[in-house]
N, C-alpha and C positions, 0 to 999 in steps of 0.2 A: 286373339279372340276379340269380336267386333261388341260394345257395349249398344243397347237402346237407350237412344237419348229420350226423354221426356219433356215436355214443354209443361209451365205453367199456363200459358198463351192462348185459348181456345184457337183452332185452323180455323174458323170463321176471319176472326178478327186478321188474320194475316192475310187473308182477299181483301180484305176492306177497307186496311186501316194499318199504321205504322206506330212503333214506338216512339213517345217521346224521351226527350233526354232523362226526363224525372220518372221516366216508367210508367207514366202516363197517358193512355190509348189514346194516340191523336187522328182523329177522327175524316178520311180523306171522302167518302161518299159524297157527292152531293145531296145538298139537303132543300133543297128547291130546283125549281125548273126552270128556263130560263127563256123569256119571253120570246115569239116567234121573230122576231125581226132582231135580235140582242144580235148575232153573228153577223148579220148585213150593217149594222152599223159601226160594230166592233172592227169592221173592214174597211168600212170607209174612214174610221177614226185613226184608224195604225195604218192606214195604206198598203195593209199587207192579207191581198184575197186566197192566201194561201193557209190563213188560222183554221185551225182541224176544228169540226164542228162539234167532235166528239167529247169537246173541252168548255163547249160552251156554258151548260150544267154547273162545272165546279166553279167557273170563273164565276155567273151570276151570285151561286151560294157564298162563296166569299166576299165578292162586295157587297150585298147583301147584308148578311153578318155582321161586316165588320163595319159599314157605314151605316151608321142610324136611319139616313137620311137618303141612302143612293138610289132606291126602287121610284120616289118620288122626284130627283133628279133627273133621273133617267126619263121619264115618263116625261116632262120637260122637256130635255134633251130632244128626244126625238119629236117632237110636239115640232121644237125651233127650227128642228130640220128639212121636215116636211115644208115648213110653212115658207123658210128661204129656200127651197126648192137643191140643196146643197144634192148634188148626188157623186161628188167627185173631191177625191183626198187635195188634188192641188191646189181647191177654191176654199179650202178649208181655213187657214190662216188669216183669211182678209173675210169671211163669213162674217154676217151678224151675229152666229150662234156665239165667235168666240168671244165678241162686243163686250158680253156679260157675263161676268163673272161666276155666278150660280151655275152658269153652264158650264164655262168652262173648266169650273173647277172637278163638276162630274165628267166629263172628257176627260182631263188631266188624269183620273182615277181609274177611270177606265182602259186606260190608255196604258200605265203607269201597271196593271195586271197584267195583262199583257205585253207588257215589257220586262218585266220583272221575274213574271210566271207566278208574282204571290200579290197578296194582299194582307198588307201591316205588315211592321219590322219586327225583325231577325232581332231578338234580345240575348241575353246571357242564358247559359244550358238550364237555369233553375226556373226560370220564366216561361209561359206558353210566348209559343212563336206566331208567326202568320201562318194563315191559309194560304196551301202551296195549292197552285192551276198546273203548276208544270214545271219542268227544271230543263229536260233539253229541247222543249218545244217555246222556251221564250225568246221573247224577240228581240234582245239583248245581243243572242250571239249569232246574229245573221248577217249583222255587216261585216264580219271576220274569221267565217265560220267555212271558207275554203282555207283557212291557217290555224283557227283555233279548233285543238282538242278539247271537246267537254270534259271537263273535270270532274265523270262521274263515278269513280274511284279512286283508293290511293293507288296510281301506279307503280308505284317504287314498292309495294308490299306495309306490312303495319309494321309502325317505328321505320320508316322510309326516312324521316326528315333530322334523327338521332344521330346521324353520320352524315358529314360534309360529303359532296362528289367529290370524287375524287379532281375535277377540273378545278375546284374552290379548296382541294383540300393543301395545306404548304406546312411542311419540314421544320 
């Protein structure tokens, strides 16, 4: 005989939002909007015209959030852009924007979310974590991503790592 499970958990919060470690609703919605041109630059910054736009939302709210200072940055940022006329990843390295420091340390942020897929570090389970943008859409695993499997379950089943393989295991 089949039992009903019951959740403490409203079903809202599980569209919207994930558990944290401490049992604490971590919160994935975007909570701002992310300025019109944020994805054309995001593209020219990572070189990569392929970032889903549909992420651009969470990425903004997270650096946002979590830099005191990045919505003014940024606004810089592309200020320097327009003005050295940059419109190509190549010329980017030897650009004036990257001359300066303030700038490039919002590139470097920017850059660094999307590559990452979060923004702020990964702490111990008792700690709030970063704001995650994404996990198999970063761009971290594209240089090796006709060889790498994402690692977005335990393969081997729970308690998979409890028992050696058998190839590592010896007599």
């Amino acid at each position: 005989m089949l039992k009903t499970l019951s959740f403490s958990v409203p079903a809202a919060w599980l569209l919207t939002g994930s558990m944290s470690a401490s049992g604490a609703l971590a919160q994935v919605v975007p909570t701002a909007k992310a300025p019109a041109d944020f994805m054309q630059v995001s593209r020219l910054l990572t070189g990569h015209p392929e970032i889903e736009d549909t992420l651009a939302d969470m990425a903004w709210s997270a650096l946002t959030r979590r830099e005191e200072h990045f919505e003014a940055g940024y606004k810089a940022l592309v200020d320097a852009i327009k003005s050295s006329g940059l419109s190509d990843f190549a010329a980017l390295e030897q650009s004036p924007v990257m001359t300066d420091a303030a700038l490039k340390a919002t590139a470097v942020s920017l850059v660094s979310a999307w590559y990452l897929g979060r923004v702020g570090e990964v702490l111990d389970r008792g700690e709030p974590g970063p704001d995650f943008i994404t996990y198999t859409g970063a761009l971290m695993w594209r240089p090796t991503i006709d060889v790498t499997v994402l690692p977005t379950y335990a393969r081997g089943g729970p308690g998979y790592w409890a028992t050696p393989p058998a190839t590592l295991a010896t007599d």
